[in-house]
C-alpha positions as CSV (number, residue, x, y, z in Angstrom):
1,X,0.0,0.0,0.0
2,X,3.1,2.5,-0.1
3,X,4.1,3.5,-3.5
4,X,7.4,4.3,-2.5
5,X,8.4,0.9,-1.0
6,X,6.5,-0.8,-4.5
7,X,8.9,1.3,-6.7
8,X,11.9,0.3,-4.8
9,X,11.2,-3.7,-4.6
10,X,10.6,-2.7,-8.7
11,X,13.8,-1.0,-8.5
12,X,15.8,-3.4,-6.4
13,X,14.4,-6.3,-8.5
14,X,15.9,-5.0,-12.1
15,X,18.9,-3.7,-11.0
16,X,19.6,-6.7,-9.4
17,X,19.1,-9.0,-12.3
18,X,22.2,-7.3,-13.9
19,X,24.4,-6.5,-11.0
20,X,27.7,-8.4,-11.2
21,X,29.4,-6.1,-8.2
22,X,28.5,-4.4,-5.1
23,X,28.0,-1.0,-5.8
24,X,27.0,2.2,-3.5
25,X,23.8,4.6,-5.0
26,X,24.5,7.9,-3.2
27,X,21.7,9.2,-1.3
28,X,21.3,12.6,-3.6
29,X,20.8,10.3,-6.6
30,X,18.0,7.8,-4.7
31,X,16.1,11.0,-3.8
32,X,16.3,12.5,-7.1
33,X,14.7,9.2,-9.1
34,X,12.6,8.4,-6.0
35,X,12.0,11.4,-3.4
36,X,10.7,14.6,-5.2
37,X,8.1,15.3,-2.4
38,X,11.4,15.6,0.5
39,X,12.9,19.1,0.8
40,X,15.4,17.6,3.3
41,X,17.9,14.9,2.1
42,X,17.5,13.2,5.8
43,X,13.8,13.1,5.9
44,X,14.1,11.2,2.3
45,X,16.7,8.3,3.8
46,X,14.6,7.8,6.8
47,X,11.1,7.6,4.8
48,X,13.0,5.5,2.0
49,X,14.6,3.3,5.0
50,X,11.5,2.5,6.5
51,X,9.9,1.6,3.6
52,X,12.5,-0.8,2.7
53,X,12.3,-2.6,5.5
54,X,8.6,-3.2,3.9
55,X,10.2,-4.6,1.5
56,X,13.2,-6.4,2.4
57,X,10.3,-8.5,4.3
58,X,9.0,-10.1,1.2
59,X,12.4,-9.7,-0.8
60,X,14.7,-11.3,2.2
61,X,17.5,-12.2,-1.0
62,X,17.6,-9.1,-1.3
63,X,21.5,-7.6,-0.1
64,X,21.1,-3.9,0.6
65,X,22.7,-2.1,3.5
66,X,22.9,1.7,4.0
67,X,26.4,2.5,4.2
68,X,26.3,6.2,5.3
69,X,26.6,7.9,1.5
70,X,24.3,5.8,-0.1
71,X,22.8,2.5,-0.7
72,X,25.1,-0.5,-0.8
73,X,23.6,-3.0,-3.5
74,X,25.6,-6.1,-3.2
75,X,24.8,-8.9,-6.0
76,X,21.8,-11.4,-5.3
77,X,19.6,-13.4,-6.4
78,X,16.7,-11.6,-8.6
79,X,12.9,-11.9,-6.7
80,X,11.5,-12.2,-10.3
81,X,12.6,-15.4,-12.6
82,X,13.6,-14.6,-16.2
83,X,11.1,-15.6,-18.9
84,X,13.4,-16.3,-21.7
85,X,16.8,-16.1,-22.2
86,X,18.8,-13.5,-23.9
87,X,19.7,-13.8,-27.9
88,X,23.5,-13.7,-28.3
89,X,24.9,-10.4,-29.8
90,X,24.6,-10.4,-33.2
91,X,27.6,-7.6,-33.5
């Protein structure tokens, strides 16, 4: 029922079907693809933390730990299965 925690499981979901490293997504950048109603980069990270604590309840694979600058993604398994398999590059 929170549209902020439904587009980050979205979120979490595809950018963990392609992430091969961990990787850090500064706050600044989270609130400006997911926090336009915040004035206040603090009042942003908490909202966006408690909602992901929504999420991380039915997304447990799910690897994501606040680091202090940002969110640390580290690789796991995707919460969605693949339908079909990518065609090899033609190039």
């Amino acid at each position: 029922r929170s549209p902020l925690a439904l587009d980050a499981y979205v979120w979490l979901t595809w950018r963990f079907s392609y992430l091969k490293q961990p990787t850090v997504v500064p706050w600044p950048a989270l609130a400006a693809q997911f926090g336009s109603d915040y004035k206040v980069l603090r009042q942003f990270k908490a909202a966006f933390l408690g909602e992901l604590k929504k999420v991380l309840a039915v997304y447990p694979e799910a690897r994501v730990n606040d680091d202090g600058d940002g969110l640390l993604l580290t690789p796991s398994r995707t919460h969605v299965k693949r339908a079909f398999k990518a065609l090899p590059d033609a190039g």
